[in-house]
C-alpha positions, 0 to 999 in steps of 0.5 A: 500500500504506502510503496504502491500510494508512494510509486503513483507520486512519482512523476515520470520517471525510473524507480530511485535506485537507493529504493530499488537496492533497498527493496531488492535486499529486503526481498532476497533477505525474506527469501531465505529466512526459513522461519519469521525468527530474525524480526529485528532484520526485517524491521532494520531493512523495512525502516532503510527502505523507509528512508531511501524512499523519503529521501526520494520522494524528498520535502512537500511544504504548504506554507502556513503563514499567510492569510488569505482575505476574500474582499467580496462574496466570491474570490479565488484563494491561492495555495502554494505548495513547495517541493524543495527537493526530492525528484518530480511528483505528481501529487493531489491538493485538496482543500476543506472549510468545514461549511465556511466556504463553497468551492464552486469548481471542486475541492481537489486539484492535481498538480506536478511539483518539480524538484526545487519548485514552488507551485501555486493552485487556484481554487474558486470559492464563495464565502458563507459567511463573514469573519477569519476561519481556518482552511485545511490544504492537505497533499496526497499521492493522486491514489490518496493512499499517502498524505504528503503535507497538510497545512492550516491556512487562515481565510478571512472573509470581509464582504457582508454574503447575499444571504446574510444581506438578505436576512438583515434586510428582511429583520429591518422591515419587520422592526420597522413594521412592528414599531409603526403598528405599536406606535400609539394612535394620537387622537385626531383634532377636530376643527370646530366652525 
């Protein structure tokens, strides 16, 4: 599962070979064990094949310090994704705000970083509401069997949404209409001849 999820990141490109050496010992190491005695041998070749694999598929940063303001309604909120080193991936970036925001064309985006490279991903959204709230970014592998990076970034919206206007309109008019109907009648003056 995780060298297969790992294996599908992996863009274009022949297996490392650090990982093939390690997978290749690991392999003709079990073909000889005549019994599941020597645990400790296994965990030593699966823990360096582990290690030959992370160094390949190298770093993925999504930066958590920025803000992202949405200044109306609607708006498009960047996602940069950093792959400092390692060889070229093709990952998967998704993105949820519990309710907060709707993504109108998605909510996942595949992308390929190159080794050294920075990546910015654009996603479409409509604020539900007003006010600072957090956006998770997550980055798998396209079978999204291994999370390569996650992240928390603040979003805030400025812009009043339609139904929120929709809804303090319609609490004016009725304040409004209640407080004329309860004002107290003053009696009318009659004009005496």
């Amino acid at each position: 599962g995780l060298v297969i999820g790992l294996a599908s990141a992996v863009a274009d490109m022949e297996e490392p070979p650090a990982v093939v050496a390690r997978a290749d010992e690991l392999l003709r190491a079990m073909s000889v064990w005549p019994d599941p005695a020597p645990l400790d041998r296994a965990a030593a070749l699966l823990a360096g094949l582990e290690e030959a694999v992370d160094t390949a598929i190298g770093t993925v940063v999504v930066p958590d310090d920025s803000v992202v303001t949405l200044a109306s309604e609607r708006g498009v909120i960047p996602v940069t994704i950093q792959h400092p080193d390692g060889v070229p991936l093709d990952v998967l970036v998704e993105v949820a705000a519990q309710g907060r925001l709707t993504f109108t064309e998605g909510t996942s985006r595949a992308v390929r970083l190159e080794e050294g490279g920075t990546a910015t991903v654009s996603f479409e959204a409509t604020a539900l509401g007003r006010g600072d709230f957090p956006m998770a970014v997550t980055v798998r592998t396209p079978s999204r069997d291994v999370v390569l990076a996650g992240e928390v970034v603040q979003v805030r919206a400025s812009a009043v949404s339609r139904p929120a206007l929709i809804a303090i309109g319609t609490v004016v008019l009725l304040l409004l209409l209640l407080g004329r109907r309860r004002r107290p009648r003053q009696p009318q003056l009659e004009v005496v001849r």
